[in-house]
N, C-alpha and C positions, 0 to 999 in steps of 0.2 A: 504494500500500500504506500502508496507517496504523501510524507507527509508536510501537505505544502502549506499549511498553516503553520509549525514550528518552523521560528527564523532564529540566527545566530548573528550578533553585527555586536563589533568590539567593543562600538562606543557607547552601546546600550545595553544598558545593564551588565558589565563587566563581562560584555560576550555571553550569557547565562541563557541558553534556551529560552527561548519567548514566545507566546500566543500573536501570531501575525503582526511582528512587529511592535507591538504595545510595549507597556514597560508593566505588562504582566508575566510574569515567569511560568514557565513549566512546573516546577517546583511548587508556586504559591499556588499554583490550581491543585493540585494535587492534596496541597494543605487545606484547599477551601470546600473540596469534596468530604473531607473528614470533619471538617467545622460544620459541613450546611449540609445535611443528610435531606434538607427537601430542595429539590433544585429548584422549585420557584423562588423561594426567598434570597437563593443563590443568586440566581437571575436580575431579582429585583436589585439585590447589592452591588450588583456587575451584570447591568445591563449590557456593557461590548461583549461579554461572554456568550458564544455561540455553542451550540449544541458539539457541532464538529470539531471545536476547539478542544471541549472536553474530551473525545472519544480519544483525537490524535496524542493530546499528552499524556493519556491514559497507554496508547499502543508505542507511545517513546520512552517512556519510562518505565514498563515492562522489558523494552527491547534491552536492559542494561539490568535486568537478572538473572542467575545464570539458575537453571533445570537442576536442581540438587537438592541430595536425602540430608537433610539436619537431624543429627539428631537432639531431643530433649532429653536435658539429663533426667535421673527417678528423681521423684518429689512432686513434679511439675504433673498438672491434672491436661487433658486435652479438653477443648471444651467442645460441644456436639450440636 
């Protein structure tokens, strides 16, 4: 998938992945997904934010996980 909404430019924002140039970070959307679990109020707060915007920082910062067994030490409950 090409993700042509994340943009890179030096002089913004310390070069830091960006939502189509804004001086919204990849990063801050990510954080704002975990603060604002209803995306309308999301929306409302950051109106420039587009649907699209979410899904692609969503499929860019997944791209920089890698597929591996962790293990949990004993102690630790899994939750279900």
């Amino acid at each position: 998938m090409k993700l042509d909404r994340i943009t890179s430019n030096p002089n913004r924002m310390n070069g830091q992945p960006c939502i189509r140039n804004l001086r919204l970070t990849v990063r801050r959307v990510i954080e704002l997904l975990a603060t604002y679990p209803d995306r309308e109020e999301l929306y409302q707060e950051f109106p420039e934010l587009e649907e699209e915007d979410i899904q692609q920082a969503l499929i860019f910062v997944s791209s920089y996980l890698d597929d591996r067994i962790v293990e949990i030490p004993n102690g630790y409950e899994a939750v279900t």
